[in-house]
PAPA-253567 format. One record per residue (C-alpha): residue number from 1; x, y, z; residue in three letters. Coordinates in steps of 0.25 Angstrom, whole numbers. Layout:
site n=NUM, px=X, py=Y, pz=Z, res=Ala
...
END
This chain:
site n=1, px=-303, py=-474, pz=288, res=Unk
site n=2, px=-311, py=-488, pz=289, res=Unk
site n=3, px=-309, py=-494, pz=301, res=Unk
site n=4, px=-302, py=-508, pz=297, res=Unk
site n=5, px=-291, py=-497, pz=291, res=Unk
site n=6, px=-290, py=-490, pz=307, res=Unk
site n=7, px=-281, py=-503, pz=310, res=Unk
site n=8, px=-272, py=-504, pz=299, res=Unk
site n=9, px=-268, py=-490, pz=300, res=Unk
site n=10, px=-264, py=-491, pz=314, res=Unk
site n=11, px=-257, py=-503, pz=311, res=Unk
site n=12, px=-250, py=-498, pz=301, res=Unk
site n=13, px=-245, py=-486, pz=310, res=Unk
site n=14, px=-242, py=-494, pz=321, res=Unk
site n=15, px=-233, py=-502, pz=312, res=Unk
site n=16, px=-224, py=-490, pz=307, res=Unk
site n=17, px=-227, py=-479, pz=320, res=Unk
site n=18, px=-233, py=-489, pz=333, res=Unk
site n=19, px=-224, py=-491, pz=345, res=Unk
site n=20, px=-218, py=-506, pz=345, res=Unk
site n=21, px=-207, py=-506, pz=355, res=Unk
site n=22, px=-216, py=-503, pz=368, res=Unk
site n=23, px=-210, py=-516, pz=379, res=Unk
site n=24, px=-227, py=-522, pz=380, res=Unk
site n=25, px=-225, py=-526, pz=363, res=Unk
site n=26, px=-214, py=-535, pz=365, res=Unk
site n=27, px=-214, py=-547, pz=370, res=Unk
site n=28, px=-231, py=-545, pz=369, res=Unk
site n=29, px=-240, py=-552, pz=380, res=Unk
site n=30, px=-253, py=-548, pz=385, res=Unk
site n=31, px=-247, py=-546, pz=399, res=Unk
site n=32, px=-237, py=-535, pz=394, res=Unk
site n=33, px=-247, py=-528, pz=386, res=Unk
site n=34, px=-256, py=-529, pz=398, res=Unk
site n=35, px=-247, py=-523, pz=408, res=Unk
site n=36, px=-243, py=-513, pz=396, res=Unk
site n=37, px=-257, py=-510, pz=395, res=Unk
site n=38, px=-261, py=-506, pz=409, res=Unk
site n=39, px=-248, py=-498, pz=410, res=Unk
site n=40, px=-251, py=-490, pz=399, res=Unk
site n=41, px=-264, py=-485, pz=403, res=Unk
site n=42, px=-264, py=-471, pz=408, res=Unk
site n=43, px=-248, py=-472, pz=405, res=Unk
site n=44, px=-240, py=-471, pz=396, res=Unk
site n=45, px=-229, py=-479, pz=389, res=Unk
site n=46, px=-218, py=-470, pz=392, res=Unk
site n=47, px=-223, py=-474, pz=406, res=Unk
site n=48, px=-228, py=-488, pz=404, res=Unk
site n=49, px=-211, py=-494, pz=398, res=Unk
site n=50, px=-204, py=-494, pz=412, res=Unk
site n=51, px=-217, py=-500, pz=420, res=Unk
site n=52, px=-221, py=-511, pz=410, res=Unk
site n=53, px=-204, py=-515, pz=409, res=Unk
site n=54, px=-203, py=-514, pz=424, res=Unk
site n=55, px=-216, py=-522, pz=425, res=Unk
site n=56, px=-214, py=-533, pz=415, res=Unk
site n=57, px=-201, py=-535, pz=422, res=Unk
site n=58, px=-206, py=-538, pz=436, res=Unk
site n=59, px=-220, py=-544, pz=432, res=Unk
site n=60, px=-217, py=-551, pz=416, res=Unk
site n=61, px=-230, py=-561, pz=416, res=Unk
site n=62, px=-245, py=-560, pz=422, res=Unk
site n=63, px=-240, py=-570, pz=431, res=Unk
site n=64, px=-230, py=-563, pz=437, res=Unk
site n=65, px=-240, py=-550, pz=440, res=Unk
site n=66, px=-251, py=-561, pz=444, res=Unk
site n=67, px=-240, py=-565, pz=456, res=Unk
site n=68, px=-235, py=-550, pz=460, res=Unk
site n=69, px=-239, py=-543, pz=472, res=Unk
site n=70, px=-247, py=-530, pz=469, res=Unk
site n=71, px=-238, py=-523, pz=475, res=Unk
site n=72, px=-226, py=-526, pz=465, res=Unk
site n=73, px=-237, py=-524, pz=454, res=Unk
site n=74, px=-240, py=-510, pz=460, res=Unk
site n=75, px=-225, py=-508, pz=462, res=Unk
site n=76, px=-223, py=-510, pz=446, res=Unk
site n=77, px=-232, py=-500, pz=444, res=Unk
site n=78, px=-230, py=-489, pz=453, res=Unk
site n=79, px=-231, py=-476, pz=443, res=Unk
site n=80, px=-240, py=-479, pz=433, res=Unk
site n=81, px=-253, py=-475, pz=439, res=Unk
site n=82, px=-265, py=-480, pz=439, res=Unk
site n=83, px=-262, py=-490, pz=449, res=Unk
site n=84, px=-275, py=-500, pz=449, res=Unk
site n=85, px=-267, py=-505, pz=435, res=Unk
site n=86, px=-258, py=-513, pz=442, res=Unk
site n=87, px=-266, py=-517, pz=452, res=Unk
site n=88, px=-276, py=-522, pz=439, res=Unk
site n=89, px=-264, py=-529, pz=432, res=Unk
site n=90, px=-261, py=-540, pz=445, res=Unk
site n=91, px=-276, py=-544, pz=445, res=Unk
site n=92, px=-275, py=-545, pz=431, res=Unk
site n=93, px=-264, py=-554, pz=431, res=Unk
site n=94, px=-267, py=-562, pz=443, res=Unk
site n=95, px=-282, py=-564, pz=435, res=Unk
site n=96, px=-276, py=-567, pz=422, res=Unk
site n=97, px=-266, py=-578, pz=429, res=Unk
site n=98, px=-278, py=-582, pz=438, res=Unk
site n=99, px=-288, py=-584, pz=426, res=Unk
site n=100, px=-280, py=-583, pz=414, res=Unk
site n=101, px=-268, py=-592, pz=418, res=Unk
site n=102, px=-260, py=-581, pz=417, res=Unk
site n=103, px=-265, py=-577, pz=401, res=Unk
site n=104, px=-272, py=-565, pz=398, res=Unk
site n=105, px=-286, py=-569, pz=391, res=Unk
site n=106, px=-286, py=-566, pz=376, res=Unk
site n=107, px=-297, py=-557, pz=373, res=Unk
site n=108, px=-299, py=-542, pz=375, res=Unk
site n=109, px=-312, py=-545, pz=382, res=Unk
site n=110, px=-307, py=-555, pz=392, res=Unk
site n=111, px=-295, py=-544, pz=396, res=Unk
site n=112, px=-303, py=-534, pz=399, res=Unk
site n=113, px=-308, py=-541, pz=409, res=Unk
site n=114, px=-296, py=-540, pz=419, res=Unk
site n=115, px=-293, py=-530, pz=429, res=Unk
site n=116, px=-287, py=-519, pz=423, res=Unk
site n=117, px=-289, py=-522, pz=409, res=Unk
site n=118, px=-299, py=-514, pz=400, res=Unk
site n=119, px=-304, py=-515, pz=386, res=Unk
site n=120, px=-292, py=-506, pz=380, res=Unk
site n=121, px=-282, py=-513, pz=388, res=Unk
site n=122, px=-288, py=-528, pz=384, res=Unk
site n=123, px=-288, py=-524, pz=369, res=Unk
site n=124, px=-274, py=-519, pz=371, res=Unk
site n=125, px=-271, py=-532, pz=377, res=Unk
site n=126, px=-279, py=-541, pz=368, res=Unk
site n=127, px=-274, py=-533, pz=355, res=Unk
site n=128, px=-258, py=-532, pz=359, res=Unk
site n=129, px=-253, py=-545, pz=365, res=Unk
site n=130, px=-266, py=-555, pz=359, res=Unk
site n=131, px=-266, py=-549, pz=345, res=Unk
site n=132, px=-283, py=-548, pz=348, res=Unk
site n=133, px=-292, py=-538, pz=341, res=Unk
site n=134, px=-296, py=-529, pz=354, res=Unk
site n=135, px=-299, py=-513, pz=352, res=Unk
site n=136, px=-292, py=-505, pz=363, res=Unk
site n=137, px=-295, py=-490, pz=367, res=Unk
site n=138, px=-284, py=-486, pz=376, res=Unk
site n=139, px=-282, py=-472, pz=378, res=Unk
site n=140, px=-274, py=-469, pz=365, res=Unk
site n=141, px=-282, py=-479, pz=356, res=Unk
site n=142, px=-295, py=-469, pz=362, res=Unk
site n=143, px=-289, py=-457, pz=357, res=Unk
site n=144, px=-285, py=-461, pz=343, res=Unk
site n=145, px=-300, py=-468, pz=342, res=Unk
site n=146, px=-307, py=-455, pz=349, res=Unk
site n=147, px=-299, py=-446, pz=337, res=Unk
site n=148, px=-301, py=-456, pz=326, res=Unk
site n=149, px=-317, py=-456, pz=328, res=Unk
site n=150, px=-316, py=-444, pz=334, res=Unk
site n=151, px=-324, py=-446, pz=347, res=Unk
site n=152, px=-328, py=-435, pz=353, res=Unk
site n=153, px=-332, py=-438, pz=368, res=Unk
site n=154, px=-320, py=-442, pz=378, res=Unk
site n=155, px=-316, py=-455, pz=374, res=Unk
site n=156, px=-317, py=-459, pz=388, res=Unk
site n=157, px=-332, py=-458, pz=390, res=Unk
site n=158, px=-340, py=-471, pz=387, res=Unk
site n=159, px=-345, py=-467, pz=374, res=Unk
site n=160, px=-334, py=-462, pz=369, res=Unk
site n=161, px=-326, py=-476, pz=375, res=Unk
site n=162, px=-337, py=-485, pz=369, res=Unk
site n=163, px=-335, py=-477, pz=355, res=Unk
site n=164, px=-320, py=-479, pz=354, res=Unk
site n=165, px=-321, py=-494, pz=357, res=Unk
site n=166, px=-330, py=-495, pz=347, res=Unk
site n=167, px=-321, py=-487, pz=336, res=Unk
site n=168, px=-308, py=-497, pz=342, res=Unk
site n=169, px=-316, py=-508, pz=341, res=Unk
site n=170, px=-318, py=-505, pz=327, res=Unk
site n=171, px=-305, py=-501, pz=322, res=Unk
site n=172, px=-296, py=-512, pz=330, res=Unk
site n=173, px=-292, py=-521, pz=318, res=Unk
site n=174, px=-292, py=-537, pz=316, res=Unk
site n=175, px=-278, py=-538, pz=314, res=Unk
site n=176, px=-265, py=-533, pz=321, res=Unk
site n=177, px=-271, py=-528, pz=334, res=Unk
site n=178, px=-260, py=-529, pz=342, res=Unk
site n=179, px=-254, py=-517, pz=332, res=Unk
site n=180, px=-266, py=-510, pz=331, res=Unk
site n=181, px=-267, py=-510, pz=346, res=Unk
site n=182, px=-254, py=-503, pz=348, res=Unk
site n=183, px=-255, py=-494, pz=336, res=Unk
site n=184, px=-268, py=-490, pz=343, res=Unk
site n=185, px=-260, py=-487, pz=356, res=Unk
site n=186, px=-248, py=-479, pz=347, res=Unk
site n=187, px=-257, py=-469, pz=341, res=Unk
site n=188, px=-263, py=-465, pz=353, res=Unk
site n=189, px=-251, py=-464, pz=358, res=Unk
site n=190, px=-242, py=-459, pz=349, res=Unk
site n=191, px=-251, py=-452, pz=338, res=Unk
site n=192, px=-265, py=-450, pz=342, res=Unk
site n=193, px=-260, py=-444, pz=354, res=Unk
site n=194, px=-269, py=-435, pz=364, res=Unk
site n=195, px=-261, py=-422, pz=357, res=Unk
site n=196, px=-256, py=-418, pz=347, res=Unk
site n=197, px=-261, py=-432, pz=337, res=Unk
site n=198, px=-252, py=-435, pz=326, res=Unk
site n=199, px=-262, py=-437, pz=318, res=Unk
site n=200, px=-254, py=-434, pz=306, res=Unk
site n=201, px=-247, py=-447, pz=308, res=Unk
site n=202, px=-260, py=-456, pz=311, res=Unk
site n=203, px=-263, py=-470, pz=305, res=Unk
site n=204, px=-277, py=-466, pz=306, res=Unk
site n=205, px=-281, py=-451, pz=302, res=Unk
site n=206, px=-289, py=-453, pz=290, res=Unk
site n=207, px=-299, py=-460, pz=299, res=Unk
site n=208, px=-297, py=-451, pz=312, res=Unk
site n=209, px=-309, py=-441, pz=314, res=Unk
site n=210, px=-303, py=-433, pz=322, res=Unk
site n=211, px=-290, py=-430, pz=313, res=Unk
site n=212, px=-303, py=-429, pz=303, res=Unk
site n=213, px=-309, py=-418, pz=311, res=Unk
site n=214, px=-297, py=-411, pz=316, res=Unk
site n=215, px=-300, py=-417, pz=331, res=Unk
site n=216, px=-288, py=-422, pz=334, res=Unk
site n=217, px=-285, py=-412, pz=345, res=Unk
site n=218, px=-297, py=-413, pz=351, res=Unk
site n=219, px=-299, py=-428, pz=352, res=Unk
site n=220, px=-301, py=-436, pz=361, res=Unk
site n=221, px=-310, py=-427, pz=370, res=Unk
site n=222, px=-304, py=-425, pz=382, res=Unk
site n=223, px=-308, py=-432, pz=393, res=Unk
site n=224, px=-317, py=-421, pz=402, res=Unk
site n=225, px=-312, py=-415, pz=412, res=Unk
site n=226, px=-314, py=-416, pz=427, res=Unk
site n=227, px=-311, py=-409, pz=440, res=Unk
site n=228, px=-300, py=-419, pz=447, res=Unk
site n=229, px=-301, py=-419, pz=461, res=Unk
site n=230, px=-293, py=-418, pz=471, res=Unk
site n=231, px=-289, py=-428, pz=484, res=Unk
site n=232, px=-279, py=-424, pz=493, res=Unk
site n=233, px=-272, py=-434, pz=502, res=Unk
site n=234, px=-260, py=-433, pz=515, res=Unk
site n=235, px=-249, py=-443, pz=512, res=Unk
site n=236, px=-240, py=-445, pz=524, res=Unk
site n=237, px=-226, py=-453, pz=520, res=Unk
site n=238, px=-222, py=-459, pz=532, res=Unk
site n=239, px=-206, py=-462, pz=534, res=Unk
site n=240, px=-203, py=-470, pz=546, res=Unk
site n=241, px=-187, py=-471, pz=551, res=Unk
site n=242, px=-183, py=-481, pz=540, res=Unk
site n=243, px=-188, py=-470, pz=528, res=Unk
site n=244, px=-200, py=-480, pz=524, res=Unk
site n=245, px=-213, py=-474, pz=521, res=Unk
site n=246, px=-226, py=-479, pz=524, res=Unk
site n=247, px=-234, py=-485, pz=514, res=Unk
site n=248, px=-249, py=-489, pz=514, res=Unk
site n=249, px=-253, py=-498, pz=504, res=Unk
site n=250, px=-267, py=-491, pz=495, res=Unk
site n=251, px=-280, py=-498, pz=494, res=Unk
site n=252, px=-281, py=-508, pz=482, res=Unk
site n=253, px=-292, py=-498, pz=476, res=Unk
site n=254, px=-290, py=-485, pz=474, res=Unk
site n=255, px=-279, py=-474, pz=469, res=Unk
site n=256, px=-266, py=-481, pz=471, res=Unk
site n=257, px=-273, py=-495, pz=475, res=Unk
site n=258, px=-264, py=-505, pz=481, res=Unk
site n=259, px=-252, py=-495, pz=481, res=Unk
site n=260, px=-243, py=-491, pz=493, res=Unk
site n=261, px=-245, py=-476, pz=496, res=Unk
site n=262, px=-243, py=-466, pz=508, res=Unk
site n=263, px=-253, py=-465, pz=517, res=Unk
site n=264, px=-264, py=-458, pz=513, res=Unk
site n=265, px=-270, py=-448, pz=524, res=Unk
site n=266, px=-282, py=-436, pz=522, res=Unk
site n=267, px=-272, py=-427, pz=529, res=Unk
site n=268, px=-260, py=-427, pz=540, res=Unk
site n=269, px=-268, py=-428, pz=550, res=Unk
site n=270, px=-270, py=-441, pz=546, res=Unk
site n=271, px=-256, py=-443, pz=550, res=Unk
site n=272, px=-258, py=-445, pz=565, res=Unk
site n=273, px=-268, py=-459, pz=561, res=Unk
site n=274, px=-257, py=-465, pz=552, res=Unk
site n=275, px=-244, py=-465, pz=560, res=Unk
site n=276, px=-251, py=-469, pz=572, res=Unk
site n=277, px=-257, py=-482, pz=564, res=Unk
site n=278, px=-243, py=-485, pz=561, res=Unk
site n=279, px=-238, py=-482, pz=575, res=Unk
site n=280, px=-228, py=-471, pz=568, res=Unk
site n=281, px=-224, py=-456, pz=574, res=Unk
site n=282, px=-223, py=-443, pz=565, res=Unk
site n=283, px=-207, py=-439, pz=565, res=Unk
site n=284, px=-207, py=-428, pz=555, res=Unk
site n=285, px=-218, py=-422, pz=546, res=Unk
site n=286, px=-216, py=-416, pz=532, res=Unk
site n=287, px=-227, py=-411, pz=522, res=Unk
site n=288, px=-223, py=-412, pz=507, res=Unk
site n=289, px=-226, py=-406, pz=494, res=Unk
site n=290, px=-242, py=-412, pz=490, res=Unk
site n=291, px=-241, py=-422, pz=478, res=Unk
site n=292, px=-253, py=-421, pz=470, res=Unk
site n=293, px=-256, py=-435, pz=460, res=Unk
site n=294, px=-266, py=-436, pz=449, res=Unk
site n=295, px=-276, py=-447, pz=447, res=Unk
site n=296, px=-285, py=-448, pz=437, res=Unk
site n=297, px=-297, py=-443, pz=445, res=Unk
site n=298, px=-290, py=-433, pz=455, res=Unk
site n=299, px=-279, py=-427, pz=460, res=Unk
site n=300, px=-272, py=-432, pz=473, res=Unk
site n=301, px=-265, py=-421, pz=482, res=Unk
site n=302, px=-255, py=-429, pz=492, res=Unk
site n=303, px=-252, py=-423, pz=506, res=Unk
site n=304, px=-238, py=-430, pz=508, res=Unk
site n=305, px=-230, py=-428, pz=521, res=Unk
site n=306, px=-217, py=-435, pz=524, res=Unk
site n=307, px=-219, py=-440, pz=538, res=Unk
site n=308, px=-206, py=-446, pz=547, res=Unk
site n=309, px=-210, py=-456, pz=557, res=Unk
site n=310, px=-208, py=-466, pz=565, res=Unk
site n=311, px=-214, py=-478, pz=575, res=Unk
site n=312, px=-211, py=-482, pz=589, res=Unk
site n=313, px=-216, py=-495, pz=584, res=Unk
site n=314, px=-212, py=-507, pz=576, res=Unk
site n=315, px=-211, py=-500, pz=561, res=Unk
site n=316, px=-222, py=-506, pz=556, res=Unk
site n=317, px=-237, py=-505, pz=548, res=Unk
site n=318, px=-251, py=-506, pz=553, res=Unk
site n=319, px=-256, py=-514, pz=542, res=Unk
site n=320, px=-251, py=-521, pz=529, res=Unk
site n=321, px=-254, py=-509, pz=519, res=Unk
site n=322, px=-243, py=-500, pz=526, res=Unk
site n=323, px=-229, py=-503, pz=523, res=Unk
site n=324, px=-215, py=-494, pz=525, res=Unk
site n=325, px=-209, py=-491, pz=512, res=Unk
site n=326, px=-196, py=-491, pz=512, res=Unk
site n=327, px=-191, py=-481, pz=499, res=Unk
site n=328, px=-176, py=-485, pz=501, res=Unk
site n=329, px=-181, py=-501, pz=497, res=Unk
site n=330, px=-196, py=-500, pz=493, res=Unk
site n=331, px=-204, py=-513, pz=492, res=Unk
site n=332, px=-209, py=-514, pz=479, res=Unk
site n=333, px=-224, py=-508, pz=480, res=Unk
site n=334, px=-234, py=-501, pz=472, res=Unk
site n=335, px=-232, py=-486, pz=476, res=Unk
site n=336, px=-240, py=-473, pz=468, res=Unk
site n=337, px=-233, py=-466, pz=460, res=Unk
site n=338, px=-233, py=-453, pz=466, res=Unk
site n=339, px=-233, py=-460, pz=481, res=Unk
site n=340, px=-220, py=-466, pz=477, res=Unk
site n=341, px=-215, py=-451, pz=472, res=Unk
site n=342, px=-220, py=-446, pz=485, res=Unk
site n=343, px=-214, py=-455, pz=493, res=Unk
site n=344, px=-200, py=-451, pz=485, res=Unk
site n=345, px=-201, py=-437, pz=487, res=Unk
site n=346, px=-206, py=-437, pz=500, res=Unk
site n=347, px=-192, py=-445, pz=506, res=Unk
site n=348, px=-185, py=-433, pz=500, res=Unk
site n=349, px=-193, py=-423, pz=504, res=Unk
site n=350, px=-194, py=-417, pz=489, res=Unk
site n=351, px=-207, py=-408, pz=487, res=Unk
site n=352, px=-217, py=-415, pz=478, res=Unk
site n=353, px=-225, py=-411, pz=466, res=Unk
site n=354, px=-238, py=-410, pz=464, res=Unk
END
C-alpha cells in the first residue's frame, strides 16, 4: 500500500465502521476535545462519558475552569487517576485566558506548549476541533503504526517513538484530518486491539507488515518488565464526636498532589505526635483490613486504623491544610479514589480488599 493510499482507507472505514455518537463530536470546540483528550489518557471511554458530562456541566467554557478553585476541579475529578491532569488543565486555562484571551492557539506547535498538553494530545486537538494537518501517536494510533511497519523494539523507547512519529508524519493526509484523526483512534480501539486484532476486518492489511509476516500477536513488543516496589504507609482515620474525619490536604507535587487525604504516618506510633498537634485524646482504636493501591511505579500498602476521639479544646485545626470532613454533607473537594473508598468502609466497619 502507498502511503498517500493509508488515509483514504481509514477514512473510508471510519465512514461505514468509526464511532460518531461519542458526547466530545458534538457540538465540537477545542475546549471539549481538550478536556476529552486529557481524560482519555490512561482511561478509557466507558470511563471517560460520565466524567466529561458531569464536567461539561459544571465547568462548559475555559473561562469558567480559568475562575474555579482547584479544589472544585480536583472534586470533578475524583476517580480517574492520574491526578496532576487536572491540576494541568486549570493552569492551562487560566494561561490560555491570560495569554490567549480565552482562545486556544491554532497550531499543533504552539499547543504543545501548555502544561499538560503533549505532541499526541496537540495534533489530536489541532486535527479534530481546527480541521489542521497534525499526526498524533496516542497509545492506540502507536500500536496500529508498531504492526503496520512492524516495529520491533518497545514502542515506548525513544528510538522506537522517533520512528513511529516519523511513519504518522507521513501517512497523516492533507484532507479530512478531523476524520482521519478519529478513524486513527477507532482502530486502535476497536480493531487493532492489544489482543486478539481483527485483522480480517482492517482498512489497511495489504500494507500492514505485521499481518504480512504473521506478527500480529506478537506486536507491539511489550513494554520490559520490572520489579515494582513496594512502599508501606499507617493511615489513621480520625472521628471526632460529630462523625467528621480529619482530612489533610497533600503537597501540590507529588502522588495525589493538591488532594485531601488521611494522615499519612510511618507507623502508629506515629499516632501519639498527631493528636497531640491537634490537641485530641485517643477514645477507641481499631485496626482494619490493609488496602493495597497500584501506581504506575509501585505498589502502596496502607495501614488503616479507625481511631474514635475527642478534644477538651475548641474542635478545631492547627493549620489551614487540615480540615473535619463531614461525610453526612461533604464540601466538594478533591479526595483519591481509593481514600474516598477507604473512608466509606471504614465508617462501617467493612473489611477492605486488597
Amino acid at each position: 500500500m502507498k502511503p498517500e493510499a493509508f488515509g483514504p482507507a481509514v477514512v473510508t472505514w471510519y465512514q461505514a465502521h468509526g464511532r460518531k455518537d461519542l458526547p466530545w463530536q458534538h457540538d465540537v470546540t477545542p475546549y471539549r476535545v481538550w478536556i476529552s483528550e486529557i481524560m482519555l489518557q490512561q482511561t478509557q471511554v466507558s470511563t471517560v462519558l460520565g466524567y466529561f458530562a458531569r464536567f461539561m456541566q459544571a465547568l462548559p467554557t475555559v473561562q469558567d475552569l480559568a475562575a474555579a478553585p482547584l479544589d472544585e476541579v480536583l472534586h470533578l475529578w475524583t476517580g480517574l487517576g492520574y491526578y496532576t491532569r487536572a491540576r494541568n488543565l486549570h493552569k492551562t486555562a487560566q494561561l490560555v485566558c491570560d495569554s490567549y484571551n480565552g482562545e486556544f492557539p491554532r497550531s499543533a506547535e504552539a499547543l504543545a506548549t501548555l502544561p499538560g498538553i503533549g505532541p499526541s494530545t496537540a495534533g489530536a486537538i489541532a486535527s479534530l476541533s481546527m480541521g489542521l494537518r497534525a499526526p498524533i501517536l496516542d497509545g492506540n494510533v502507536k500500536r496500529v503504526l508498531a504492526r503496520y511497519s512492524a516495529e520491533t523494539s518497545y514502542p515506548g523507547s525513544t528510538a522506537a517513538t522517533k520512528r513511529l512519529w516519523q511513519l504518522a508524519e507521513l501517512l497523516t493526509p492533507q484532507q479530512d484530518v478531523a476524520h482521519y484523526t478519529q478513524a486513527m483512534m477507532d482502530l486502535g480501539a476497536t480493531l487493532c486491539t492489544r489482543k486478539q486484532p481483527a485483522c480480517e476486518r482492517c482498512p489497511v492489511t495489504t500494507g500492514c507488515l505485521a499481518y504480512a509476516t504473521d506478527q500480529q500477536q506478537l506486536l507491539p513488543v511489550p513494554r520490559p518488565r520490572k520489579e515494582v516496589p513496594v512502599r508501606r504507609i499507617t493511615m489513621p482515620i480520625l472521628t471526632n464526636q460529630d462523625n467528621a474525619i480529619l482530612l489533610q490536604q497533600r503537597p501540590a507535587e507529588g502522588i495525589w498532589g493538591g488532594l485531601w487525604s488521611l494522615p499519612e504516618l510511618s507507623d502508629i506510633q506515629g499516632l501519639t505526635t498527631l493528636l497531640h498537634q491537634h490537641q485530641l485524646h485517643s477514645q477507641e482504636q481499631q485496626r482494619l483490613e490493609p488496602l493495597r493501591h497500584t501506581f504506575s511505579h509501585f505498589h502502596l500498602d496502607i495501614e488503616p486504623w479507625l481511631i474514635q476521639v475527642h478534644s477538651s479544646a475548641p474542635l478545631g485545626v492547627a493549620e489551614s491544610n487540615w480540615l473535619w470532613y463531614n461525610p453526612s454533607n461533604p464540601p466538594r473537594l478533591g479526595l483519591a479514589a481509593p481514600i474516598k473508598g477507604l473512608i466509606e468502609r471504614a465508617l462501617i466497619q467493612l473489611p477492605l480488599e486488597i
